[in-house]
N, C-alpha and C positions, 0 to 999 in steps of 0.2 A: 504494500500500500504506500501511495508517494505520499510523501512530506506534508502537501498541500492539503488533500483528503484528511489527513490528521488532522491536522490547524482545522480545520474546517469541524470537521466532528467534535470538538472541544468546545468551540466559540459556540456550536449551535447548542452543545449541553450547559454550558455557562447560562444563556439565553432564556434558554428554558427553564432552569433553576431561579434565574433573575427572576423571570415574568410568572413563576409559581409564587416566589414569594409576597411579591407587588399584591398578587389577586389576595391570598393570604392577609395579607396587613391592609390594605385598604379596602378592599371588599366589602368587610364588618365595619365601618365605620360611612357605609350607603343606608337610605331607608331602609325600614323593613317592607317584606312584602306586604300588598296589600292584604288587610285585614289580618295584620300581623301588629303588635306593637312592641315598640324597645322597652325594654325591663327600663322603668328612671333611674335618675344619679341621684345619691340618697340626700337628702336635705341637710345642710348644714346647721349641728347643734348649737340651739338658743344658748345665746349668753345669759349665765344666772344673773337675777337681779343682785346680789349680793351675796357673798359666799357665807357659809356655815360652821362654825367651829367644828373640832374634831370631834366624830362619833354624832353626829349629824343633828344636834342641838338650833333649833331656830337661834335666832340672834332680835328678842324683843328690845325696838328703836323707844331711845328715853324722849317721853314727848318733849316740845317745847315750852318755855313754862315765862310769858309776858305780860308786861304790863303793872299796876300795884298792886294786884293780885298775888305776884310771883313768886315770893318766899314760901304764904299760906297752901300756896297750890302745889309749891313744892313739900310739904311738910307732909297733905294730905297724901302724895302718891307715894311718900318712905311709909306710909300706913297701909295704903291699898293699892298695888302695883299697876291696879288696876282701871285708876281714875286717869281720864285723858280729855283733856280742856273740849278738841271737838265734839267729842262725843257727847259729850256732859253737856254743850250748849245746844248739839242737837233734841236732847231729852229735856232741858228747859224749855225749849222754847214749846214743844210738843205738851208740858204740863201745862207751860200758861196759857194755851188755846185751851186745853180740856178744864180747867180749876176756872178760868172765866165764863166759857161757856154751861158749865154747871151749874154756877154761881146763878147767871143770866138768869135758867131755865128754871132755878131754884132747886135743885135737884141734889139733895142731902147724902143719898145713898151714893151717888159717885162724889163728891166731895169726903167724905170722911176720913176713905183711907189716904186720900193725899194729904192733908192736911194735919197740924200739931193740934192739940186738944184745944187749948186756948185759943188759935187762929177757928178751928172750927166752930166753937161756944160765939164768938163775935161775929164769923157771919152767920150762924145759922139764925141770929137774932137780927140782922140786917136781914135775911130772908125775910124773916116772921112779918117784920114792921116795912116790907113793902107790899108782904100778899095781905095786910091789913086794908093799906090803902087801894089795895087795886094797880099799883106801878107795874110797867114794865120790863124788866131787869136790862141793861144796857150789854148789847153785844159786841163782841170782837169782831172790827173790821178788817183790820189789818195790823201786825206787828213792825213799825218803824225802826226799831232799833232795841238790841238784847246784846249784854257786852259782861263780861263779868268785871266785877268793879273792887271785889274782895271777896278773901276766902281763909279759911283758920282749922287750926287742928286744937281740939282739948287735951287735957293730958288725960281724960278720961276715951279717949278714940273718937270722941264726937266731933265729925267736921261738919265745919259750914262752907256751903257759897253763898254769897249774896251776887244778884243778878238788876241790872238795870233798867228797866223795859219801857220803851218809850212805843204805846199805841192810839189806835183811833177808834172809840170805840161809840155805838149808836144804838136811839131803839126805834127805829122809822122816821122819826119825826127832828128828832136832835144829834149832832155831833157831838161829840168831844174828847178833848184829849188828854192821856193819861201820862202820867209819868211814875214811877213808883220804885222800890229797889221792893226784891222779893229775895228772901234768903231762905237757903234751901238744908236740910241738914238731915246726915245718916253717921250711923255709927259703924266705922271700917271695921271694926270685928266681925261684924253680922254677914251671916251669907245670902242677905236680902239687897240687892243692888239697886232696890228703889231707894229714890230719896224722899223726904216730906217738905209739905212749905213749914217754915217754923215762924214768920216773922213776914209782915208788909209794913212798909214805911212810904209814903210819899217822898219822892227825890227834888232835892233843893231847885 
């Protein structure tokens, strides 16, 4: 066999080996056939919002703790790990639509349990001497503003907040508007996480 023929039979299995591997490597990276679909490429893992001590312990964030409130509020949560400013004014503000609108309707049996003895003997007696006259209890129109203004710890566990509340309140015929501080008080030991009203004041 000449020289040439050789050369020749080589370059053509070279070729051949070439164009195998080509089909090989690119091939698989063509669509799939129809009505065929590609496995996907797997998603890339979320970043944790925050990492976890070791042995996979949550990591509970110390609220923020503002304003002349802030020592007191701070005193309360070394008592109850568990007091947290927003929370606490969501559930304020939620009491004082339900404690005035009760008030309003006169309605003793949903005031009780929110209210302190004394707070509830004064109004239940502001009830008595409007359904004398015939009045109509003035309603909650809107809450303008709720801020906390103070707050304390006893050295008996009993803490207070006192809360601000600037409303608009009506009974059909009349507006007007309210201003008041309402303080609120629970005993951190209890594993009752309601609080009560203890105390209304008119604010200056």
């Amino acid at each position: 066999m000449s020289s040439s023929v050789i050369e020749f039979l080589v370059l053509a299995g070279i070729a051949l080996f070439v164009g195998w591997r080509l089909f090989v490597t690119l091939g698989q990276d063509e669509g799939p056939p129809e009505g065929r679909g590609r496995m996907p490429s797997p998603a890339p893992n979320p970043t944790p919002a925050r990492s976890a001590p070791t042995g996979g312990d949550v990591v509970q964030l110390r609220p923020s703790f503002t304003g002349p409130a802030a020592a007191g509020m701070e005193a309360i949560f070394e008592a109850d790990g568990n007091f947290e400013p927003r929370a606490f004014m969501q559930g304020a503000r939620g009491a004082y639509e339900m404690i005035v609108g009760a008030f309003a309707r006169g309605d003793r049996d949903a005031l009780k349990p929110l209210l302190d003895t004394d707070v509830y003997e004064a109004w239940d007696a502001a009830i008595a001497d409007r359904e004398a006259t015939g009045a109509e209890g003035m309603q909650l129109l809107r809450i303008r503003k709720a801020e906390i203004t103070d707050a304390s710890l006893a050295s008996d566990g009993m803490a207070r907040v006192t809360v601000h509340y600037e409303s608009e309140l009506g009974d059909g015929e009349t507006t007007t508007k309210a201003s008041e501080l309402w303080t609120f008080m629970r005993q951190t030991s209890s594993s009752d996480p309601n609080w009560i009203l203890d105390d209304v004041d008119t604010a200056d």
